[in-house]
N, C-alpha and C positions, 0 to 999 in steps of 0.2 A: 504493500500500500504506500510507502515513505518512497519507494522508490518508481514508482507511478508520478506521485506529487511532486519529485524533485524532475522528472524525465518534462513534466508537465509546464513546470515554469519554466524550465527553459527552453522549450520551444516558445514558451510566451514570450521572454524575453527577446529570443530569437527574433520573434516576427514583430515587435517592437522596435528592435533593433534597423529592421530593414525597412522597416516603414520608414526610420526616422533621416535613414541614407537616403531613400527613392524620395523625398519628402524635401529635403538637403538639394538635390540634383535639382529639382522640378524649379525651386526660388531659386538657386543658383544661376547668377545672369553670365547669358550668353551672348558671345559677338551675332551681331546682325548677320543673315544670313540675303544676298540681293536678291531681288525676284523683281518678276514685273507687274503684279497685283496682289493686294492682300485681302483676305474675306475679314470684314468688318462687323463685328458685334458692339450695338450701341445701345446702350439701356437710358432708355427717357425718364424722366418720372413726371408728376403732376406739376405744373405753374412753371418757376422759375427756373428748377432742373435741365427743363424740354428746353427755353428760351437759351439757357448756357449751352447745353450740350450741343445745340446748330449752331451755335455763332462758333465753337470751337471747328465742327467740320465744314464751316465756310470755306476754311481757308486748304483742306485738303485737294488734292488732286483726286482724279477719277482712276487711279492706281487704287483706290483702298474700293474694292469692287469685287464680289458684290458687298451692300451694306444691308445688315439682318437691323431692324430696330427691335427692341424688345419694350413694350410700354404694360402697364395694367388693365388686366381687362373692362375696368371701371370705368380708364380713362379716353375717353372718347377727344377731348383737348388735345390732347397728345399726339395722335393720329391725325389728325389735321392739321396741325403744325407740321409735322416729319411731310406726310402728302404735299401741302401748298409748298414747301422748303426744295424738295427734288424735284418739283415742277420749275421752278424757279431755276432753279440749276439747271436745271437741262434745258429750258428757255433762254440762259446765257449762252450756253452750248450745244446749237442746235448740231454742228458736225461729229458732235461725238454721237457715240453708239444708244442706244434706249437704257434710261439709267435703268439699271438690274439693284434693284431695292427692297426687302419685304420686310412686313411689319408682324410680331406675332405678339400674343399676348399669355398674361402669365397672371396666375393671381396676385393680388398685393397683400406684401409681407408684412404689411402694417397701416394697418389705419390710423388717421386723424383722431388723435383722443382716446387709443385704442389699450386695454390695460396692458402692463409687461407681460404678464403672464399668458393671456391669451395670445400674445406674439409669438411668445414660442410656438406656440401650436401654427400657428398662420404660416409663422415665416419655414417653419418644417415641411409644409402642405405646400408651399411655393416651391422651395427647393425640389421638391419629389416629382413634381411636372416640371423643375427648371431643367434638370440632366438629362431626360431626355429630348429635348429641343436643343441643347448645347449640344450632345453628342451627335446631333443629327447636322446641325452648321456646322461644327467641330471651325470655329474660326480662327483666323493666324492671330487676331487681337483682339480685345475688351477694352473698352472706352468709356466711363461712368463719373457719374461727378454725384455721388450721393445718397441718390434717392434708394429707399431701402428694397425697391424692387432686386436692386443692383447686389446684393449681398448674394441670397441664393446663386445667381447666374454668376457672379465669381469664384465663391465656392465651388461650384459643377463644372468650372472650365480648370480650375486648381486641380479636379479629381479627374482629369483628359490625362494632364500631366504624371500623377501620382499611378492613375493605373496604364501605363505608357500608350496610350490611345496619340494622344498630338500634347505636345508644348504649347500652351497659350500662352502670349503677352498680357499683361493686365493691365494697363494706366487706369491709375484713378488718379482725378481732377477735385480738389473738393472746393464749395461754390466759396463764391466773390464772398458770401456773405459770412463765413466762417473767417473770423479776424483774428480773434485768438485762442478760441475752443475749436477741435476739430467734431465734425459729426459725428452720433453713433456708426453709423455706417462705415467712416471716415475713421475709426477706433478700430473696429472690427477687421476694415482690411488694410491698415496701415503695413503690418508685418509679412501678408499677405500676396501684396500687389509687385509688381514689378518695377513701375515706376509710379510714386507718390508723388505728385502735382500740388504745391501750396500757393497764394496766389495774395499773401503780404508776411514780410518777414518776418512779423510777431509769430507766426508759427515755422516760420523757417528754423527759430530760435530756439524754439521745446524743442520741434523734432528734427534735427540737423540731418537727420538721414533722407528726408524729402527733398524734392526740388525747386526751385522757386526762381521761377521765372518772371516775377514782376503778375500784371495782372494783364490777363491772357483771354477777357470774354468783356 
């Protein structure tokens, strides 16, 4: 029996062990690899989220193609912005190709006013519809500035990497509005993301491992 127990923990610790290497690799940044397109996963959220995250891919080329948006199924605002946003675009650029863009939706991992506790349950029930929509785009990057839809879907492209499926990029952007606290969200996947995006010094200051590029929306 003692020597069951003892055979037992270590294969636990074993497969503890290897998780925490495969885990190790996956954050572990890598050189840029060139290509001539990258598939774009962009998670929107309600109000000012949506408004930051287009003014961000204003400035991208038509290299980051196709682009998945990912918004709340609630959020009908959302959808219409991204929509009017790539009409626009492709109205500046009529000789480019038909922008290839699709919008899918995800429950929201957190309501307005919504208790902590019942979050967990929410935002658990988000992530379990997030991974399979992530393993189905399996995209070369993740773009998010916040909104708590964004947690699940980074999570689920974290777990591409962990169960060797694909490496994902993750930037996270956290909003204008975040001056000197970072968001929950913005907490959560600080250690997470690949590249952390701050956007006034006072938090360049806490967290010096972020980047801070001035203000960038």
């Amino acid at each position: 029996m003692g020597g069951a127990l003892i055979l037992a923990a270590a294969a636990g610790a074993l497969a503890l062990l290897l998780l925490a290497v495969r885990l190790w690799v996956v954050l572990s940044p890598r050189a840029p690899v060139p290509r001539r397109s990258l598939s774009l996963l962009v998670v929107a959220g309600s109000g000012g989220h949506t408004t930051e995250i287009l003014r961000l891919l204003e400035n991208l080329s038509n290299a980051y193609s196709p682009r998945h948006y990912i918004v709340a199924d609630t959020d009908e605002m959302s959808t219409h912005k991204i929509n009017s946003f790539e009409q626009i675009r492709a109205d500046r650029n009529p000789s480019a190709t038909f922008p290839e863009y699709y919008v899918h939706r995800i429950p929201r991992s957190r309501e307005v006013q919504q208790s902590w506790l019942s979050s967990v349950l929410t935002t658990l029930y988000s992530m379990w519809l997030s991974f399979p929509l992530t393993y189905r785009v399996k995209p070369d990057l993740v773009l998010c500035n916040g909104p708590g839809t964004c947690v699940p879907i980074c999570i689920s492209a974290l777990l591409l990497g962990i169960l060797g499926v694909k490496k994902v990029i993750i930037v996270y952007v956290e909003s204008i509005c975040r001056v000197e606290h970072l968001s929950l969200s913005g907490k959560i996947l600080f250690h997470l993301s690949d590249y952390f995006i701050v956007q006034w010094p006072t938090l360049k200051e806490k967290y010096p491992k972020s980047v801070y590029l001035g203000r960038i929306v």
